[in-house]
C-alpha positions as CSV (number, residue, x, y, z in Angstrom):
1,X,232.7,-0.4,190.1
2,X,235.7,-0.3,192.1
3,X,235.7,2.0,194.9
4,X,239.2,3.9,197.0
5,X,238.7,2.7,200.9
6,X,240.8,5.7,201.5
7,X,239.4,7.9,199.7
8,X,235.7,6.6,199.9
9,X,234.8,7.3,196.6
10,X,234.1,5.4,193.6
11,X,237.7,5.3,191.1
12,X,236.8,3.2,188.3
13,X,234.0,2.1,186.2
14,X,233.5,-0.6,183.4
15,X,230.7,-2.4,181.4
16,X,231.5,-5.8,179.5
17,X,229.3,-7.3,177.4
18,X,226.5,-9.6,179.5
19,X,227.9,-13.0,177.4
20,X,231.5,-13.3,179.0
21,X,230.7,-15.2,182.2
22,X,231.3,-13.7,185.7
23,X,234.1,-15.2,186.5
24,X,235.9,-14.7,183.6
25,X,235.4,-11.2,184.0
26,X,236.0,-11.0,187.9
27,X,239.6,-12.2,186.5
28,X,240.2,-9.2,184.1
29,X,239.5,-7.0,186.5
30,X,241.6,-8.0,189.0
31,X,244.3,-8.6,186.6
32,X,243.8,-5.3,185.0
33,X,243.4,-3.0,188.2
34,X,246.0,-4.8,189.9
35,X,243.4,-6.0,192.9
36,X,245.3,-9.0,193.9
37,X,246.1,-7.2,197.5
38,X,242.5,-6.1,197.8
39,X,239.5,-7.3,199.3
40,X,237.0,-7.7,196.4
41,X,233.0,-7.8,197.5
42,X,230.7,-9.3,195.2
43,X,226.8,-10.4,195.0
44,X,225.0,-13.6,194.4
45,X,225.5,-13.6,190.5
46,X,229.1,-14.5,191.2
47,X,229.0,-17.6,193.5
48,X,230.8,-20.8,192.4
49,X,232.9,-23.0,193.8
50,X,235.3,-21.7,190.5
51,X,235.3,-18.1,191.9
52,X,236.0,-19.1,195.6
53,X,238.6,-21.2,194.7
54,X,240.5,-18.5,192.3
55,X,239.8,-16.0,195.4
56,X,240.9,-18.1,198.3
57,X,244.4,-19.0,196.6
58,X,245.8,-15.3,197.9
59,X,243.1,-12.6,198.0
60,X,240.4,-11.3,200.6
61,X,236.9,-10.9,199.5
62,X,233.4,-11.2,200.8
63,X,230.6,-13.5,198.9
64,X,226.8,-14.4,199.7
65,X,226.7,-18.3,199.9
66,X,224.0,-20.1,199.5
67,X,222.5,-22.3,202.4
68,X,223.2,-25.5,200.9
69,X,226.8,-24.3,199.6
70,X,229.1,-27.1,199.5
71,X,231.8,-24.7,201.1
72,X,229.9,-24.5,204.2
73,X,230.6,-27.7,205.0
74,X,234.2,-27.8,204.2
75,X,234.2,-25.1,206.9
76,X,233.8,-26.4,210.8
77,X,233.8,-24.6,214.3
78,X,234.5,-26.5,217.5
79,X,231.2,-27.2,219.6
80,X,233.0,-24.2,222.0
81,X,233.1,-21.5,219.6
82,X,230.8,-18.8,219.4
83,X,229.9,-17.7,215.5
């Protein structure tokens, strides 16, 4: 489902068959709706070091992680930062 910020309302709607892997279709979709200047929010069924790394080349977008995600660790504060 992709849904208008501005216009807070849902604007599009697709299925795809359940055997074409979540990334895969994440891809089409972007490519297809032309999302690559939005911020794309997804659930647990689409967490993989794959997806992040496709997203984090040049688009915004918000993802669950996993405690023991590997990407946590890439990511560091300094001891004076408040999260």
């Amino acid at each position: 489902m992709l849904f208008s910020e501005d216009r807070k309302i849902p604007v599009a709607l697709k299925t795809y068959p359940g055997s074409i892997r979540d990334v895969k279709t994440v891809k089409r979709i972007i490519e297809e709706f032309n999302l690559h200047s939005s911020i794309i929010v997804m659930d647990h069924g689409f967490v993989s070091m794959e997806m992040i790394d496709y997203m984090s080349d040049n688009m915004k977008y918000i993802q669950p992680l996993r405690r023991n995600s590997k990407i946590i660790q890439k990511r560091t504060f300094p001891k004076d930062t408040t999260v």
